[in-house]
N, C-alpha and C positions, 0 to 999 in steps of 0.2 A: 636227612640233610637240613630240613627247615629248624631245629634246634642250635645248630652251628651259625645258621644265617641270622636268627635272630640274635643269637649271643653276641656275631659280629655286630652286627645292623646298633646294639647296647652298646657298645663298647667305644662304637665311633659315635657314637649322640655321647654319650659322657666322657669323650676327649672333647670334643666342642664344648661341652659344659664347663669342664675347668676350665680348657683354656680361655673362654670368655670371660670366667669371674676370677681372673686374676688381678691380682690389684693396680688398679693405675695411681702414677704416681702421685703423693699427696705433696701439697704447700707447705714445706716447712721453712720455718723461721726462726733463725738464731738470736742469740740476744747476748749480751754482754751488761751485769748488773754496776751500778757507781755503788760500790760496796768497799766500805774500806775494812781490809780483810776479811778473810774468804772468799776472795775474789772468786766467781764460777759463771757459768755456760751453762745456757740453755736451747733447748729445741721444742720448737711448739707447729705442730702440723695443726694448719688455722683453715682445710680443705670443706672440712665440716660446719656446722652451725657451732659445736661446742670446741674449743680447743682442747688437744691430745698432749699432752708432755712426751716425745719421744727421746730426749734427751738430758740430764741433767748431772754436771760432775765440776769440782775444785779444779781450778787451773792445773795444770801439775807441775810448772816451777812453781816454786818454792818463793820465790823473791816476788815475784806474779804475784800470788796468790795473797800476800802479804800486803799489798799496796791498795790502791783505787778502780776498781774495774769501768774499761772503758771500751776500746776496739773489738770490733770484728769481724771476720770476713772471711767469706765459704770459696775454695777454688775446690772444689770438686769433691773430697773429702779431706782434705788438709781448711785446719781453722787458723787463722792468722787472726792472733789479739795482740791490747794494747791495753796500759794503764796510764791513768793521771799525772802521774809524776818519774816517768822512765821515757828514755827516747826510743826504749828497745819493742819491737816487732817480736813478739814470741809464737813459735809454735807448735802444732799439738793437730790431733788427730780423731774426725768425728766418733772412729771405731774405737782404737785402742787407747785414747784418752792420754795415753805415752808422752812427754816432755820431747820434743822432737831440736829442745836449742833457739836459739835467738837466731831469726833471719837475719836483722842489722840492727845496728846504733843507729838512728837516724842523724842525735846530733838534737834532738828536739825536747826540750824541760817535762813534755808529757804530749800525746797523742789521743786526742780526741775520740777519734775514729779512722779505720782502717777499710779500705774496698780493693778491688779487682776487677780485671775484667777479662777473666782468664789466662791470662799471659803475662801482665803486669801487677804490681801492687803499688796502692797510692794511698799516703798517709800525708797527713797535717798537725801542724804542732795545735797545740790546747793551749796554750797559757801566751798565744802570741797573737795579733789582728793582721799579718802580713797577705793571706790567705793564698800563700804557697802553699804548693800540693807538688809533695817529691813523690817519685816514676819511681821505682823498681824492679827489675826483674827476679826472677823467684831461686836466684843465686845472692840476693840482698846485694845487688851492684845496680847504684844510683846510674840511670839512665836519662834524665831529665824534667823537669819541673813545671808547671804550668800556672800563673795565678787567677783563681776562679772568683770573679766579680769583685767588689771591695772588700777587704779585709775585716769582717766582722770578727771581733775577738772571740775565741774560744765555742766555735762552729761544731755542733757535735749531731749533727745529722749529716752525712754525705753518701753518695750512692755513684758507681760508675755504672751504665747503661746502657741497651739496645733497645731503645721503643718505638715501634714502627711508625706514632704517632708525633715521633718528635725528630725533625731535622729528617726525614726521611727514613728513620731507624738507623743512624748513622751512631758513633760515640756519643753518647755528652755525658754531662755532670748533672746531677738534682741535689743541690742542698739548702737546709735552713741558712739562718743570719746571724745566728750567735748561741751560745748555751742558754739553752730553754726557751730557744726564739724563733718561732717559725712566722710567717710560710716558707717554702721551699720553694726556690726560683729553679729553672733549668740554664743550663752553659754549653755553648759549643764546648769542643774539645780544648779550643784555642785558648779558654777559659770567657770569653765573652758572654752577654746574657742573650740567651734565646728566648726563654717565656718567664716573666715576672708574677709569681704569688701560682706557679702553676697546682700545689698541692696547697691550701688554707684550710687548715683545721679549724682556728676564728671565726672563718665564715661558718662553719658547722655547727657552731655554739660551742666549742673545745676550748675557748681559751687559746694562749699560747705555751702552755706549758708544756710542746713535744718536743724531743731529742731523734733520735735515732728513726731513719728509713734503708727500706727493702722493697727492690723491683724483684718479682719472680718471672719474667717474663711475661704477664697475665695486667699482673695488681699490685698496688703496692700497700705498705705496710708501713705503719708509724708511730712510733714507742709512745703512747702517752703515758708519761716517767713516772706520775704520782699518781696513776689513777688506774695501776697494775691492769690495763688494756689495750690491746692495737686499733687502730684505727684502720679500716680498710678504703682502699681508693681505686678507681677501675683504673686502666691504661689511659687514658683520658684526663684523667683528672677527678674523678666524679666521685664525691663521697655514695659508698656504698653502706659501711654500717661500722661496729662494734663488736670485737673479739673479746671478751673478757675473759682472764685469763685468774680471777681472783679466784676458782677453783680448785688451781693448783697449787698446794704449797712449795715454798723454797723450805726445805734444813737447814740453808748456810746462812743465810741473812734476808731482811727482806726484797722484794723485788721491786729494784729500780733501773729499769729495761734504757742504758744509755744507748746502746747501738744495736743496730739491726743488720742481717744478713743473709741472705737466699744465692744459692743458685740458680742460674736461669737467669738470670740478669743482662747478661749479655750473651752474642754468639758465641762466643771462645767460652762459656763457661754454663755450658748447660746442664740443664738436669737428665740425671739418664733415660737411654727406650722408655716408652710406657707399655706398658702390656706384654711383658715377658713373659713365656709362659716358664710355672716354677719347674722342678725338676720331680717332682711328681707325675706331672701333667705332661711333658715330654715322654718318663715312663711309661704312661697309660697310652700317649700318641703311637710311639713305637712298638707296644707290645700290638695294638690293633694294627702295623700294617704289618709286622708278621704274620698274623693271622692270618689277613688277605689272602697274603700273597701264599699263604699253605694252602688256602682255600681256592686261589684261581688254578697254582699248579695241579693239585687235586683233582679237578674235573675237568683239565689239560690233558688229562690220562686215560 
């Protein structure tokens, strides 16, 4: 009998084993290049010390792809972009990369950058200082507008957000001041300002040459456009360090990281379980409690 019990006694210690080193979920971070054609998408898991390329593919419209690459923004596994001089919301798909059609016309000479916060989508014109921010729902029907702080023209950092450390982790807004112009101030929803200069790369020794941010729930993220690296920042505010990303090549054109995008960002727009165990590791779980259960029936007898 003691060969059967040990073999079980294995079996359940190496279901424990997989199922603890399954992987938990990593930081990824999308990007949207200012490429004037070959517009493309990227994904960089920035969990580690070194950044991973998990991601990298051409728009797949056609007219997209052709123009200025600008917007973008993660609901779940649908990517919502945007270029320089279209008012159109196009989309596409983190898996099958598939042309999925134009959400809307906004109506806008070109779109900045594009966010979410899982339920809704909020875009802003580029070529305009109004700093309206049009609402849509994910049927592209305009639901309502918001304008966040003074209208710096042509604002290409924006993020919609739940930060437990801001306004109670209630909605707000985080963006820079203008193209190529940070710090990034925070907004109630109403669009009003909550915290002024709350992310300052300048203070860092950065300059002001950052565009595009990304809340992951965690940390955030911020395009420094010409110095092919993110900037990392806690929940807080607090500079953390340096992703460099000049590691990985681009094929299509070079890399100038305008917008940024994570899920996780908000409640309505999380990133999945962590610690699933894979379908190997279920296999190995179930085949040990048949085992068992042969082996309790067994000396049942």
């Amino acid at each position: 009998m003691r060969p059967m019990k040990n073999f079980v006694l294995a079996l359940a210690a190496a279901g424990c084993l997989f199922a603890s080193s399954a992987p938990v979920n990593a930081s990824v971070i999308w990007g949207n290049s200012a490429s004037s054609g070959n517009v493309n998408l990227e994904a960089f898991d920035v969990s580690g010390g070194t950044p991973v390329l998990v991601a990298q593919f051409l728009v797949p419209n056609l007219t997209a792809r052709s123009d200025n690459g600008r917007g973008v923004a993660l609901l779940g596994n649908t990517i919502y972009y945007t270029t320089a001089n279209s008012g159109n919301i196009y989309v596409t798909n983190t898996i099958s990369h598939a042309d999925l059609g134009i959400l809307v016309n906004t109506g806008f000479p070109g779109i900045a950058n594009v966010s979410t916060d899982g339920t809704f989508i909020y875009a802003n014109s580029y070529q305009s200082s109004t700093g309206i921010i049009n609402k849509y729902n994910t049927s592209g029907v305009l639901v309502g507008t918001v304008t966040v702080g003074p209208g710096f023209f042509g604002r290409d950092g924006f993020e919609v957000q739940n930060n437990p450390n801001l306004d109670g982790g209630a909605t707000t807004f985080i963006s820079n001041r203008g193209d190529l112009t940070s710090p990034y101030d925070v907004y109630k929803a109403d669009g009003t300002l909550l915290v002024s200069a709350f992310i300052n790369p300048a203070a860092n020794g950065f300059g002001t040459a950052q565009t595009g941010i990304a809340y992951d729930g965690n940390h955030y993220f911020v395009s420094q456009i010409f110095g092919n690296e993110l900037l990392e920042y806690s929940g807080t505010g607090a500079f953390i360090g340096v992703k460099n990303l000049a590691g990985i090549p681009n094929p299509f054109t070079g890399r100038v990281l305008e917008d940024l995008s994570a899920v996780g960002n908000t409640v309505d727009n999380p990133p999945p379980t962590p610690n699933v165990p894979e379908p190997a590791t279920l296999t190995m779980l179930g085949l040990g409690a048949i085992i068992l259960g042969w082996r309790r029936r067994k000396l049942a007898l």
